[in-house]
C-alpha positions as a Markdown table, in Angstrom:
| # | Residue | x | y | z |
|---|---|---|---|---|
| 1 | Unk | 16.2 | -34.3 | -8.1 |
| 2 | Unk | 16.7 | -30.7 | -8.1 |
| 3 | Unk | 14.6 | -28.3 | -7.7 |
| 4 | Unk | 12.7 | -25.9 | -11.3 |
| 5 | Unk | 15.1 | -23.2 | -11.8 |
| 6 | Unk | 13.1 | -19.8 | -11.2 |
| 7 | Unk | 11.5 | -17.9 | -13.9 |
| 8 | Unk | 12.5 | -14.7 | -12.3 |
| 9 | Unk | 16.0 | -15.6 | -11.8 |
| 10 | Unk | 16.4 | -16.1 | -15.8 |
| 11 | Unk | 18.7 | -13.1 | -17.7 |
| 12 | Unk | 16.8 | -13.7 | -21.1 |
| 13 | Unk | 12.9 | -13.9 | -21.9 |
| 14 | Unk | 12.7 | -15.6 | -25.3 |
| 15 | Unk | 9.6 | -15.1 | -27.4 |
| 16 | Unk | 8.0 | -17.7 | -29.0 |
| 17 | Unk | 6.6 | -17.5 | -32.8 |
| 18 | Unk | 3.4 | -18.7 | -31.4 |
| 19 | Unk | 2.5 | -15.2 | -29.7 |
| 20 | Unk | 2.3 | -13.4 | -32.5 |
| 21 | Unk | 0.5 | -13.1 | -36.3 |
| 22 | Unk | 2.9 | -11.0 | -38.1 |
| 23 | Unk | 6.4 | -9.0 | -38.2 |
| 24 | Unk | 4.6 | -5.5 | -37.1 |
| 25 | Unk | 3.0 | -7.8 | -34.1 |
| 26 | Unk | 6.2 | -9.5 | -33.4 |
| 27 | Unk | 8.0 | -6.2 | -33.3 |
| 28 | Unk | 4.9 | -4.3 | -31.8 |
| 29 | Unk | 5.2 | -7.0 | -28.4 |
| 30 | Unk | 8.8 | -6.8 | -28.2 |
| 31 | Unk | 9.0 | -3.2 | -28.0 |
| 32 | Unk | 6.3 | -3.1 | -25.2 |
| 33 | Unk | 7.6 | -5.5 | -22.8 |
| 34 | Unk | 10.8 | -3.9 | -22.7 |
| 35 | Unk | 8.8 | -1.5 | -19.9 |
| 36 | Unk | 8.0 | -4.7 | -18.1 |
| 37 | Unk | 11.5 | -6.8 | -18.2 |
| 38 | Unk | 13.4 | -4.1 | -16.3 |
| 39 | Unk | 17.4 | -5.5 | -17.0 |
| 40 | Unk | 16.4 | -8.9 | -18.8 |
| 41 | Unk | 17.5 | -9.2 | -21.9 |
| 42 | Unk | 14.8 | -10.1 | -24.9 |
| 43 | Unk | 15.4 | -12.7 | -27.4 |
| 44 | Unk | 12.8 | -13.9 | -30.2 |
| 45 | Unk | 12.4 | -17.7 | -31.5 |
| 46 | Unk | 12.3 | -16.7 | -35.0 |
| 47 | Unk | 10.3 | -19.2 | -37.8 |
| 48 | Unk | 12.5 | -17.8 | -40.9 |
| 49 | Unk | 16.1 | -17.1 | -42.4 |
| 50 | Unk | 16.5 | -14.0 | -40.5 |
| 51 | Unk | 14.3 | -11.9 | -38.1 |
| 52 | Unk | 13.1 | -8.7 | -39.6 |
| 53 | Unk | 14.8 | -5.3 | -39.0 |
| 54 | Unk | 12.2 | -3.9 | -36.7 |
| 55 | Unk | 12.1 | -6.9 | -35.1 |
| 56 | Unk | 15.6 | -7.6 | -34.6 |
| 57 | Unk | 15.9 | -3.7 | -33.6 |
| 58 | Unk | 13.6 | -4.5 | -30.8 |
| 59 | Unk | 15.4 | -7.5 | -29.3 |
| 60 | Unk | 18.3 | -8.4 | -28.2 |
| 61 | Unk | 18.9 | -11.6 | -29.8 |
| 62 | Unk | 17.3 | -13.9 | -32.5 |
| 63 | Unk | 16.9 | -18.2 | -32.7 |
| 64 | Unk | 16.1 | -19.1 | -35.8 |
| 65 | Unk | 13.5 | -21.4 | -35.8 |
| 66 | Unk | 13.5 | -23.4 | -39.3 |
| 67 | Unk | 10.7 | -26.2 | -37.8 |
| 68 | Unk | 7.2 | -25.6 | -38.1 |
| 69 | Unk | 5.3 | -24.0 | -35.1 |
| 70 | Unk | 4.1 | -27.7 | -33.6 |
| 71 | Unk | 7.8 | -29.2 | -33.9 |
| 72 | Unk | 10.6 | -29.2 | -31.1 |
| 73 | Unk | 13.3 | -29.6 | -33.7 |
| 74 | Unk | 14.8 | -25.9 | -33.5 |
| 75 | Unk | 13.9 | -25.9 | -29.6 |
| 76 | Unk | 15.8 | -29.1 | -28.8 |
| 77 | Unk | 18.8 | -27.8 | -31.0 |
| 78 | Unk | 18.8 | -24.4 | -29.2 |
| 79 | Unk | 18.8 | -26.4 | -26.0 |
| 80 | Unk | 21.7 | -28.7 | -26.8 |
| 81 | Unk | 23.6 | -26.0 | -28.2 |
| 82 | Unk | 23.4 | -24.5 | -24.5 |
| 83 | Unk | 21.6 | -21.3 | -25.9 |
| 84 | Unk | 18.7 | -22.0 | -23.5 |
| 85 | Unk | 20.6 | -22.2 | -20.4 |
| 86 | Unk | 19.6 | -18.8 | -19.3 |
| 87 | Unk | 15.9 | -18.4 | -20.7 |
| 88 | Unk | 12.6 | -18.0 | -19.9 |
| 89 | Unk | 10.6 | -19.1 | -22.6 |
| 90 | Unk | 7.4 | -17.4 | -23.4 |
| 91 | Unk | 4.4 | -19.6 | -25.6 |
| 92 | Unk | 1.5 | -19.9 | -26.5 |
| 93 | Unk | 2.2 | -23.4 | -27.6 |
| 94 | Unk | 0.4 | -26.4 | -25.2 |
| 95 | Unk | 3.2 | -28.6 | -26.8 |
| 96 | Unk | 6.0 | -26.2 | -26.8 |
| 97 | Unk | 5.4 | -25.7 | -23.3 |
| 98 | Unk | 5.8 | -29.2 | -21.8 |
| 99 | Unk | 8.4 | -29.7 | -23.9 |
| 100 | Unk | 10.3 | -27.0 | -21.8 |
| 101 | Unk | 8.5 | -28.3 | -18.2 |
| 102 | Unk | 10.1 | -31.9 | -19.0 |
| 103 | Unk | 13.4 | -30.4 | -19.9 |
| 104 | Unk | 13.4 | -28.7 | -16.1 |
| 105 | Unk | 12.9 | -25.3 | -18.3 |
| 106 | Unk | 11.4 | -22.0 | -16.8 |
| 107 | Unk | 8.5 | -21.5 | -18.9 |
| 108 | Unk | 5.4 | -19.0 | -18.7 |
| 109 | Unk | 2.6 | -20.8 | -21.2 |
| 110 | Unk | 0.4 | -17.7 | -22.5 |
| 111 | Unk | -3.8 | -18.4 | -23.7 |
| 112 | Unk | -4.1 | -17.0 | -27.1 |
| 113 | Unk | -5.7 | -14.4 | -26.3 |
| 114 | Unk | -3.5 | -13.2 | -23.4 |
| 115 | Unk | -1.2 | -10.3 | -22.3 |
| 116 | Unk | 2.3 | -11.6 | -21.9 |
| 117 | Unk | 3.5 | -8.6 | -20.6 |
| 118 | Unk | 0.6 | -9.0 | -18.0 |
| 119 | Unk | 2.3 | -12.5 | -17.3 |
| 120 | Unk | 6.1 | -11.1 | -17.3 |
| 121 | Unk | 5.9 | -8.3 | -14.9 |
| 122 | Unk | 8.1 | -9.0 | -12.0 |
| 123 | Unk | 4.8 | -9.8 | -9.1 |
| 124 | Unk | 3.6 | -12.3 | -11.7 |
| 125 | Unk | 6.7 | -13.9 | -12.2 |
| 126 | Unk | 6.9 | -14.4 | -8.4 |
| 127 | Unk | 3.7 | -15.9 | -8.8 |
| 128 | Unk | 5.0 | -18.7 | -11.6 |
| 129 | Unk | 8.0 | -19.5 | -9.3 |
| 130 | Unk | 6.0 | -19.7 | -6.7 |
| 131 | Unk | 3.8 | -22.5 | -8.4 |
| 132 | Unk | 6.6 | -24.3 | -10.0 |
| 133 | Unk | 8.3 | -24.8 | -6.5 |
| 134 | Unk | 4.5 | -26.0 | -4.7 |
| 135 | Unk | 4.0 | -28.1 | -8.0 |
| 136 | Unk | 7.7 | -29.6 | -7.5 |
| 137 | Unk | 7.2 | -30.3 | -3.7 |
| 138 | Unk | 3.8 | -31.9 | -4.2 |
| 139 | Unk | 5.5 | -33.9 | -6.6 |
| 140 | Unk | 7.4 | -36.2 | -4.3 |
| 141 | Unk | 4.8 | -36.1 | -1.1 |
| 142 | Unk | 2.0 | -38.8 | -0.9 |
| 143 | Unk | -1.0 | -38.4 | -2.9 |
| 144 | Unk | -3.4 | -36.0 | -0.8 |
| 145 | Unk | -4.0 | -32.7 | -0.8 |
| 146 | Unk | -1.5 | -29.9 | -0.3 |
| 147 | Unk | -1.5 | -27.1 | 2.2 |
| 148 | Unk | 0.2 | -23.8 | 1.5 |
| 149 | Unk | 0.3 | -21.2 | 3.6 |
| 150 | Unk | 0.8 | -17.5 | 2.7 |
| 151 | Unk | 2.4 | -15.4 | 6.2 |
| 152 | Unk | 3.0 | -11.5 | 6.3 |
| 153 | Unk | 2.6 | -8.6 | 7.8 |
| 154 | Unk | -0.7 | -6.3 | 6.9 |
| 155 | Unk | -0.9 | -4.9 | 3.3 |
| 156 | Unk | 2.1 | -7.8 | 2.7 |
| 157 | Unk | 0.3 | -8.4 | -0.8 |
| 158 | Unk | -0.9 | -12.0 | 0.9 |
| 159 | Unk | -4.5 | -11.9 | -0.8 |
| 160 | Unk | -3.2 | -10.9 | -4.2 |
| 161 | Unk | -1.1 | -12.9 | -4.3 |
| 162 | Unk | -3.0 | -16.0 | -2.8 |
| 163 | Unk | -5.4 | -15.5 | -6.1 |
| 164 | Unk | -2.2 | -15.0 | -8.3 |
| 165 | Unk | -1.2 | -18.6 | -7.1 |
| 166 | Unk | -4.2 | -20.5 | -7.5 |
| 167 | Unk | -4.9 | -19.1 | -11.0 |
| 168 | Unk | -1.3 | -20.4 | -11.9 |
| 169 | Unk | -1.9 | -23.8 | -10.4 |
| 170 | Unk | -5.2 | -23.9 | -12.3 |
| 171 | Unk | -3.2 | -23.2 | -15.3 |
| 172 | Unk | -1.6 | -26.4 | -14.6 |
| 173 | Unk | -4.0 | -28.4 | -14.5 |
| 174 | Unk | -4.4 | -28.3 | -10.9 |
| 175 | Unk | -7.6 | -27.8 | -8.2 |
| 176 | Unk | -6.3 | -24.8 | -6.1 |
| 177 | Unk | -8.9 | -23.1 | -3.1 |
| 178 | Unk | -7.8 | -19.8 | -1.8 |
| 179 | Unk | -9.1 | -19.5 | 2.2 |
| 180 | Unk | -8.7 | -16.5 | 4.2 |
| 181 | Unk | -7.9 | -16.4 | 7.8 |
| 182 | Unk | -10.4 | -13.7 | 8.1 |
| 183 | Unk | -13.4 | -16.5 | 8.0 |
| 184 | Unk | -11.9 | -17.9 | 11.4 |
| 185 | Unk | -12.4 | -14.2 | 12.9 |
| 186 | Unk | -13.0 | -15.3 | 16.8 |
| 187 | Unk | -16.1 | -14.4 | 18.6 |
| 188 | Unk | -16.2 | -10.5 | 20.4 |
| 189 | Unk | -16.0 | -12.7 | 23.5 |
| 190 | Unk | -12.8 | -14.1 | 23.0 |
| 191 | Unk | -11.4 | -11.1 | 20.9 |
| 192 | Unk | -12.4 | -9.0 | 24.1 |
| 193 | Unk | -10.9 | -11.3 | 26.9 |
| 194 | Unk | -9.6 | -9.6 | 29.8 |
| 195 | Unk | -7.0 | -12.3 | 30.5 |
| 196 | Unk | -4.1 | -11.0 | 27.9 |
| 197 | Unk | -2.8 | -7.0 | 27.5 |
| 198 | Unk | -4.7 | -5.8 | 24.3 |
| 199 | Unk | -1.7 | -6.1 | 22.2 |
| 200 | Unk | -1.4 | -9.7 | 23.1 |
| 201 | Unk | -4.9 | -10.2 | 23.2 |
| 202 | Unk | -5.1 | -8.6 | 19.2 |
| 203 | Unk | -2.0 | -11.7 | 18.5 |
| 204 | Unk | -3.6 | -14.3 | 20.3 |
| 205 | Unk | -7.2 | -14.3 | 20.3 |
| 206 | Unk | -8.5 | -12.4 | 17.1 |
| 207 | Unk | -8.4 | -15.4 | 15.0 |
| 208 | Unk | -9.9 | -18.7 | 16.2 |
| 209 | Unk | -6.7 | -20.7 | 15.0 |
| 210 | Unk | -7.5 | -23.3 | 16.5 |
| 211 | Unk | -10.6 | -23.5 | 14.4 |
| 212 | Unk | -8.7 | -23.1 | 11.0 |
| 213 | Unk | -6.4 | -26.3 | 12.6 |
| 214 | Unk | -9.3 | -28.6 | 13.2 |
| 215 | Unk | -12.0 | -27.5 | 10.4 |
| 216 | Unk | -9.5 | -27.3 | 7.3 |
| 217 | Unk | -5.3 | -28.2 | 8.3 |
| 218 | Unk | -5.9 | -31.2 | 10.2 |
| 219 | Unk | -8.5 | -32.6 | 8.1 |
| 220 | Unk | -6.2 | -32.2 | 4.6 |
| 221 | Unk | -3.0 | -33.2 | 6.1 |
| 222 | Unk | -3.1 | -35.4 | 8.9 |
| 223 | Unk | -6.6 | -37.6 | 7.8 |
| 224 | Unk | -5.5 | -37.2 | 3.8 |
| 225 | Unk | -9.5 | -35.8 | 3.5 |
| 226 | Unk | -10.1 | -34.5 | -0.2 |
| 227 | Unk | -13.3 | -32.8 | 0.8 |
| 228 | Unk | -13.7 | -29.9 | 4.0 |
| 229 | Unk | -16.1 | -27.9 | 5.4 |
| 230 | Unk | -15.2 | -24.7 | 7.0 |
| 231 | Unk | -17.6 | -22.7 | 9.4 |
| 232 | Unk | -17.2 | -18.5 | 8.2 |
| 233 | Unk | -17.6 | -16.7 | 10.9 |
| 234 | Unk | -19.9 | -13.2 | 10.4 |
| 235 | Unk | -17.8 | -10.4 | 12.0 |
| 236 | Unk | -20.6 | -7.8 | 11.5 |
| 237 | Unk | -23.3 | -10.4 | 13.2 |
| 238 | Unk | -21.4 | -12.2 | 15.0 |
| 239 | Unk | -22.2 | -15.2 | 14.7 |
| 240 | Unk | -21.2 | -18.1 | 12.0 |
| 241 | Unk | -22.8 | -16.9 | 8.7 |
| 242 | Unk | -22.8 | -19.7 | 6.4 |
| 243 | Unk | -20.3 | -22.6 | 5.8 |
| 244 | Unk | -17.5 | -23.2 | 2.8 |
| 245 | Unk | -17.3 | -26.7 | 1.0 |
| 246 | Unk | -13.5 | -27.3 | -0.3 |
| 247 | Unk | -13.5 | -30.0 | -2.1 |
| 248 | Unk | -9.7 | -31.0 | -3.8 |
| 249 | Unk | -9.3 | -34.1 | -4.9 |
| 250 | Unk | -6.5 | -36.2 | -4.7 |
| 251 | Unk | -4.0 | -33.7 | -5.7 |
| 252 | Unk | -5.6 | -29.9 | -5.3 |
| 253 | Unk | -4.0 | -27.6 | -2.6 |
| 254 | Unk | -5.9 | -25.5 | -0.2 |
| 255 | Unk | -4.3 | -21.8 | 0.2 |
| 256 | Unk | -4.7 | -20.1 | 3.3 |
| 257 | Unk | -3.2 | -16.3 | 3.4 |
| 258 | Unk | -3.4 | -14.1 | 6.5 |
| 259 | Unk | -1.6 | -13.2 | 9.6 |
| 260 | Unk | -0.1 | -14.9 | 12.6 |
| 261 | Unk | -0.4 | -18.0 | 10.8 |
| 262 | Unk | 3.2 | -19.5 | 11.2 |
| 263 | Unk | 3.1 | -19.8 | 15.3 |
| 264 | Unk | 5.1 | -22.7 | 17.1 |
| 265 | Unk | 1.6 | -24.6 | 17.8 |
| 266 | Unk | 0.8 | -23.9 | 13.7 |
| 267 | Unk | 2.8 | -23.6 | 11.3 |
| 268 | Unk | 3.9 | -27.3 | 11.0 |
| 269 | Unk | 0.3 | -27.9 | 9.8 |
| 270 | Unk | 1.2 | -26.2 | 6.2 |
| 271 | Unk | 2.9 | -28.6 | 4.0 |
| 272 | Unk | 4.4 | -25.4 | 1.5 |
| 273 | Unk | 4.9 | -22.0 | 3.4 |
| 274 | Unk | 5.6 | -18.9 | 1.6 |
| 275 | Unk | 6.2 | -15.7 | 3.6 |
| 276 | Unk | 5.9 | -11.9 | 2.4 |
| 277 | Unk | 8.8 | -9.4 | 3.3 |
| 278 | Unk | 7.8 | -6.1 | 3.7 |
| 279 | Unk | 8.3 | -3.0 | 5.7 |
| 280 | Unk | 6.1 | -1.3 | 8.1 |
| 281 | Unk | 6.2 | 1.8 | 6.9 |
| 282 | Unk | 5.6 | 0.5 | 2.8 |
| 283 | Unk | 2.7 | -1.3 | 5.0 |
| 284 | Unk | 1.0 | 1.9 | 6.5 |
| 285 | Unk | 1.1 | 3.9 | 3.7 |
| 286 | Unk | -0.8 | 1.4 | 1.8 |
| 287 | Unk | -3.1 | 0.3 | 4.7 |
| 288 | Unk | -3.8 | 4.6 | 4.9 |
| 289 | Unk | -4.2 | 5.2 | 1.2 |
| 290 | Unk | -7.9 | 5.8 | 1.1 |
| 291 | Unk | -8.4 | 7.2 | 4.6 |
| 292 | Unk | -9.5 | 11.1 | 4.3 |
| 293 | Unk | -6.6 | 13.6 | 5.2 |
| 294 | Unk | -8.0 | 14.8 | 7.7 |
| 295 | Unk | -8.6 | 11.2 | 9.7 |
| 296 | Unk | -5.2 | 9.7 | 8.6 |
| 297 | Unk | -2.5 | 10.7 | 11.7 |
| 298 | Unk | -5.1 | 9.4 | 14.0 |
| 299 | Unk | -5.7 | 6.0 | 12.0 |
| 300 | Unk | -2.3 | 5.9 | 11.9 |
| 301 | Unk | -1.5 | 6.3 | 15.8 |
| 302 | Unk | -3.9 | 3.7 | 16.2 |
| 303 | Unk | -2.7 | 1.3 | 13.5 |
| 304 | Unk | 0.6 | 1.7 | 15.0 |
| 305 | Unk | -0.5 | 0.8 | 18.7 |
| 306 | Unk | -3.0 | -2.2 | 18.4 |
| 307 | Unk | -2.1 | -4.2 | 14.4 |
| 308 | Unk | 1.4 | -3.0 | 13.6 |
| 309 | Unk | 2.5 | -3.7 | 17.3 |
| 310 | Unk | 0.4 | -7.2 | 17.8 |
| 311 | Unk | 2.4 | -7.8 | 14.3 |
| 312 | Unk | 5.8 | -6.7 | 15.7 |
| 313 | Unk | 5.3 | -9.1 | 19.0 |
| 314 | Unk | 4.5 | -11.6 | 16.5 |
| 315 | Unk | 7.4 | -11.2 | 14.4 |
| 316 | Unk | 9.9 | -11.1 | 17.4 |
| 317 | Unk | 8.5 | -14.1 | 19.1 |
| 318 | Unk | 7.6 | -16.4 | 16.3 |
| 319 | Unk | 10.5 | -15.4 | 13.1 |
| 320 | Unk | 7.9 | -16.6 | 10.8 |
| 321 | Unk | 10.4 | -16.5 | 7.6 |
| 322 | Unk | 12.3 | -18.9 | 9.1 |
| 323 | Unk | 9.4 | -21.4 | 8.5 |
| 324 | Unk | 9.2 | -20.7 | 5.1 |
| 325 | Unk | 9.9 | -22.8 | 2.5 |
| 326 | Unk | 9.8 | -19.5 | -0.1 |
| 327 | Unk | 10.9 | -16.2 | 1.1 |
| 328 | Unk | 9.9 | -13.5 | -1.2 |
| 329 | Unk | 10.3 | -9.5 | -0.7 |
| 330 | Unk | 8.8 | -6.3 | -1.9 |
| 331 | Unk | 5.8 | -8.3 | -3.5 |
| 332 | Unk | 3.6 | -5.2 | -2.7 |
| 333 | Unk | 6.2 | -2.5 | -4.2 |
| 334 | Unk | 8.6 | -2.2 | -6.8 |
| 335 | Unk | 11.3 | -4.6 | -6.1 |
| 336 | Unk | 9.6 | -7.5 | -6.1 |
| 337 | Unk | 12.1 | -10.7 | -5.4 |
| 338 | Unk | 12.8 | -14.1 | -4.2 |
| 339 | Unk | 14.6 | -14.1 | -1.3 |
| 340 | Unk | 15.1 | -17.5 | -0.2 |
| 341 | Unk | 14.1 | -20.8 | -1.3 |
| 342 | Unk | 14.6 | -24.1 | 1.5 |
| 343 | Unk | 12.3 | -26.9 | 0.0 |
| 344 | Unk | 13.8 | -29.2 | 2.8 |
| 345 | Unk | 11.2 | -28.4 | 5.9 |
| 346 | Unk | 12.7 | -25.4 | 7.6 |
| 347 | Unk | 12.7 | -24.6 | 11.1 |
| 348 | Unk | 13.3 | -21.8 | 13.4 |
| 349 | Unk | 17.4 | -23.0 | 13.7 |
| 350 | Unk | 18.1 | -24.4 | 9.7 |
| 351 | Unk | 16.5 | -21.8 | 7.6 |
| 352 | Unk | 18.1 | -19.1 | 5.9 |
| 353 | Unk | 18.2 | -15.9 | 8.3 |
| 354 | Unk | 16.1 | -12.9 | 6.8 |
| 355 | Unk | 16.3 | -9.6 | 7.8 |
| 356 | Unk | 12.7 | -8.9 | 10.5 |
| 357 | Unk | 10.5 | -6.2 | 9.6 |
């Protein structure tokens, strides 16, 4: 079965009736989500004879849609006809919708009273692929929940885009939990040990991994548990502040987004891993955004000799991307695209070499 083509990948976003009240509305959307569709071309699903001038002036192409919103007559004609091949549609119509997802279609299902253009910027489409590929792969895996793990570099986007993901999956239908690797922050003891150089030390003993592994990976994935608990560790008292009840089901997925997470003794305890390309210096800039002028080349020098070098070690040890099931760059910048996709389990010699930053 192959895998859901990729919503980002698709050269035409095609507008469904179902998003708008009126012509001006119709014409009014079209004309503002050419600032979000970069070289995409637009297309409208038209309920009428022809699409109006403005209308038509503001897209690219018009389907003529003779059914009534709730029938798949017009869709399922487009789609034999081949004029869907290279679309994206865009509803706001449940049944239009899975009509598409049963087809193998890209689709990007809109609430009523929702932005599309919030929903067709190129981060968010990352975010749809993102949960059509973990949706797919949970698909033929044992009933239980999934783990997904999020890898990057500092200021990656790994947070964002751990919430972007769970909102999609809950979209779906599905349970989705977001956990940070920041609740398994280890003790000052261990974080302070004498036994490693501080740059190791930062890599290998900040986080209590080994925590994470037995509270919350081991637990989901090895025991099939549907429910966790998860001690959060209180950097500021340090000491365990309170504790996190996960509870999934038998077909929720448990996020987990932070650094270092894709280690040799780790990384086979994510069932989905998706890693975040991005450059160091796009990193700092972002990480020294709201430091004070007059503070920023000293944050900097010491960003650049504890965090950006523990990262680097990391990197050059470890080549977390190669682990990855989904390799996406630039989700923190302009550029936002997939990189690679390997939903066969990937490993430090079979996946697709990515450029190390």
């Amino acid at each position: 079965m192959p895998a859901p083509p990729l919503a980002s990948g698709r050269g035409r976003v095609l507008l469904d009736a179902s998003l708008w009240t009126d012509p001006a509305a119709a014409a009014a959307l079209a004309r503002r989500l050419r600032g979000v569709l970069g070289d995409r071309r637009l297309a409208v699903l038209w309920p009428g004879e022809a699409a109006p001038d403005d209308v038509a002036a503001a897209c690219d192409d018009a389907i003529i849609d003779a059914a009534a919103a709730g029938d798949l007559s017009s869709l399922a004609a487009a789609h034999a006809r081949g004029d869907m091949d290279r679309d994206l549609l865009v509803t706001a119509n449940a049944k239009r919708a899975d009509w598409a997802r049963q087809r193998g279609l890209p689709v990007v299902a809109v609430a009523p009273d929702e932005d599309p253009a919030a929903r067709l910027a190129a981060p968010a489409l990352l975010v749809e692929d993102a949960a059509e590929l973990v949706g797919f792969f949970q698909a033929s895996r044992e009933r239980r929940p999934l783990v997904v793990g999020i890898n990057g570099i500092d200021k990656s986007g790994k947070t964002r885009f751990a919430a972007g993901l769970a909102a999609a999956l809950r979209r779906r239908g599905r349970v989705a939990e977001t956990l940070p690797v920041d609740a398994f922050l280890a003790p000052r003891r261990l974080r302070e040990a004498s036994d490693y150089p501080p740059v190791e030390r930062y890599y290998r003993k900040r986080y209590d991994l080994e925590r994470l592994r037995d509270q919350a990976l081991r637990p989901l994935r090895e025991e099939g548990r549907r429910r966790v608990r998860v001690a959060i560790y209180d950097g500021r008292r340090e000491r365990v502040g309170s504790e996190l009840h996960l509870s999934l089901g038998e077909t929720g997925m448990l996020i987990v987004e932070g650094p270092f997470l894709f280690r040799a003794d780790l990384f086979y305890h994510f069932d989905f891993r998706i890693y975040l390309v991005t450059d160091f210096e796009r990193a700092l800039d972002l990480a020294l955004a709201d430091v004070p002028e007059s503070r920023r080349q000293a944050r900097r020098r010491a960003l650049l000799a504890r965090e950006v070098a523990a990262q680097q070690l990391y990197l050059g040890q470890e080549t977390p991307w190669q682990r990855a099931h989904l390799v996406l760059r630039d989700v923190n910048g302009d550029t936002p695209r997939v990189e690679a996709v390997q939903l066969a389990s990937p490993d430090a010699s079979s996946a697709p070499a990515t450029s190390r930053e």
